[in-house]
C-alpha positions in Angstrom: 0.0 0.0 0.0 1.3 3.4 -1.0 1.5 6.0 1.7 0.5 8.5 -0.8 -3.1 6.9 -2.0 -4.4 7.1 1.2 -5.9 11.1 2.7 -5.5 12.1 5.8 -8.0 15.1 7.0 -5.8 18.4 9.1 -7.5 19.8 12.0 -6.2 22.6 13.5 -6.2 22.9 17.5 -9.2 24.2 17.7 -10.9 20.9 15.5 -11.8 23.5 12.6 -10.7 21.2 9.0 -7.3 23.3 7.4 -7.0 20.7 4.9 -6.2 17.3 3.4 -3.0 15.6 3.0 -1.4 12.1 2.0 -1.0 9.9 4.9 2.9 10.4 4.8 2.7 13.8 5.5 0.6 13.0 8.2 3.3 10.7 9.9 5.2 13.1 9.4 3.4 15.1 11.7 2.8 12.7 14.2 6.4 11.1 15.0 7.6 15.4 14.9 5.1 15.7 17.9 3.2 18.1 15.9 -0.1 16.7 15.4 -1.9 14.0 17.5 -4.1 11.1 16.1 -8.1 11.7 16.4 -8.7 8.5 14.3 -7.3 5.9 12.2 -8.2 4.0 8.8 -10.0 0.7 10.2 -7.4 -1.8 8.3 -4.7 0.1 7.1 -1.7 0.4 9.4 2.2 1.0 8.7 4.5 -2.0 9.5 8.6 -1.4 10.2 10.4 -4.7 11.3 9.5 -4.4 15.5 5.8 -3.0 15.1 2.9 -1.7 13.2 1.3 1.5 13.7 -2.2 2.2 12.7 -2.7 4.4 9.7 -4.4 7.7 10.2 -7.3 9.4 8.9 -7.8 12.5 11.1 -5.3 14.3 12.7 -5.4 17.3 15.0 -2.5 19.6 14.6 -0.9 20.5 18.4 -1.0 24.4 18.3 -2.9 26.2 16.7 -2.8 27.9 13.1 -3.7 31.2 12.5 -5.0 30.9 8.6 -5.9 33.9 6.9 -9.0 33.8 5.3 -9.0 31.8 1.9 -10.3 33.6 -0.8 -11.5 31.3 -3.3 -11.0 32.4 -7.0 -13.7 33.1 -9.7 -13.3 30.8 -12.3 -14.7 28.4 -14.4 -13.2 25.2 -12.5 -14.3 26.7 -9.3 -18.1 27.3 -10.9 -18.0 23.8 -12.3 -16.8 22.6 -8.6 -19.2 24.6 -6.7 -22.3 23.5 -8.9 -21.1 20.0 -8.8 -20.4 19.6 -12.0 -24.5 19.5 -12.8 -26.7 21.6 -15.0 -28.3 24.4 -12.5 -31.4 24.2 -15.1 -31.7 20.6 -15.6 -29.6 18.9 -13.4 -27.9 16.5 -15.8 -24.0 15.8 -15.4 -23.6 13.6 -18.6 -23.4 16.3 -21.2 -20.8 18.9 -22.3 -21.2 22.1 -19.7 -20.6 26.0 -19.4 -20.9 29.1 -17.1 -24.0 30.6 -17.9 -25.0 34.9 -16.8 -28.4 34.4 -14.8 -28.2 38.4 -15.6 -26.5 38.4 -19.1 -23.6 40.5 -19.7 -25.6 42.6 -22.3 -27.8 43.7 -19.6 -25.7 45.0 -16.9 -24.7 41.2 -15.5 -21.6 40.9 -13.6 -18.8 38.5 -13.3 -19.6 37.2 -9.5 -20.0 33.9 -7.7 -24.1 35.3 -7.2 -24.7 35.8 -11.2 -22.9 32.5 -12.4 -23.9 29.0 -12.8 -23.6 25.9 -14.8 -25.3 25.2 -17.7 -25.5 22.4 -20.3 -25.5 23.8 -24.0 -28.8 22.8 -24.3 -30.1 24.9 -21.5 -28.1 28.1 -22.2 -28.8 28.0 -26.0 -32.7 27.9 -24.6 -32.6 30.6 -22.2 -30.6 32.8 -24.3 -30.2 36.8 -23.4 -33.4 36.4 -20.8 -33.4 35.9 -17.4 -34.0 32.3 -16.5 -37.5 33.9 -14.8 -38.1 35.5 -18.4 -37.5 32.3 -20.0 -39.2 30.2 -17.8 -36.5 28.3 -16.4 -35.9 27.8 -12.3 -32.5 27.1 -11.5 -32.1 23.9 -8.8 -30.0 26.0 -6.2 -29.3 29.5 -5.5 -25.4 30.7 -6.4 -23.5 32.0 -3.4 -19.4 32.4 -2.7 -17.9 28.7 -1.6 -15.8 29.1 1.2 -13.0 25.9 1.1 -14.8 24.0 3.7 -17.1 23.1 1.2 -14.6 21.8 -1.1 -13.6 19.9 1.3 -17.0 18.4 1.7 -16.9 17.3 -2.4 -13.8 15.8 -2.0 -14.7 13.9 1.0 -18.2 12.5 -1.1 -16.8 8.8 -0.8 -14.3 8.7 1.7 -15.0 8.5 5.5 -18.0 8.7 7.9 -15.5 9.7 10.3 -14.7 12.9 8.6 -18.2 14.2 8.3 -18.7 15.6 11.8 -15.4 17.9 11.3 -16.5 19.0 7.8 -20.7 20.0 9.1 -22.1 16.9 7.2 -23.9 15.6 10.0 
């Protein structure tokens, strides 16, 4: 088993998620008496020749981290991310997608994480230069700013139950 395949979720002192990192950095971590284990993967463990440690999941860093406040960038990728990668009019994932104005640019729309969504070609060739109101067309969610906890949250989809609590997925 590769140290590096397996993810490892940073807390900071205070439990609040910083991150995720490959399991080797997290060892890292652990034998430097920076971080402390909150919980390990159920089978997975590291073996030398005198003893086997369990591998870790979570870890809680030992002081804590003052992180200034991550701006997450306006860009497609980061659209795509925060929609999940679904049609904000239809709600299908299997065909080809773009960023779509809910306030075209012709009619005063900005370039803002509230006026931009995904859209399949389909659905943005249909609504056109309207409002999705004006063309009769309800988008599934409301677009807001991400902040990177909820990043977190899409990466984490399939991985551990244990991680949900830290990352408010009850």
């Amino acid at each position: 088993m590769s140290l590096l395949s397996s993810k490892v979720l940073v807390l900071n002192s205070s439990y609040e998620p910083l991150r995720i990192c490959d399991a080797q950095k997290a060892v890292l971590l652990l034998f430097g008496g920076k971080a402390v284990p909150v919980a390990h993967h159920p089978e997975k463990a590291i073996c030398t020749v005198s003893c086997c440690f369990p591998l870790p999941s979570i870890i809680r860093l030992n002081v804590f981290v003052r992180v200034p406040f991550k701006k997450i960038m306006l860009n497609k990728k980061n659209i795509l991310r925060r929609d999940a990668f679904r049609c904000q009019y239809c709600g299908r994932t299997d065909l080809p997608l773009t960023v779509d104005h809910i306030l075209p640019r012709s009619r005063g729309g900005e370039e803002s994480w509230e006026n931009l969504i995904t859209a399949c070609l389909r659905c943005n060739t249909k609504k056109g230069n309207r409002t999705p109101s004006e063309a009769g067309m309800a988008t599934r969610s409301k677009p807001a700013r991400p902040n990177h906890i909820i990043f977190m949250q899409q990466l984490t989809a399939s991985v551990s139950d244990e991680w949900k609590p830290y990352l408010f997925m009850s």
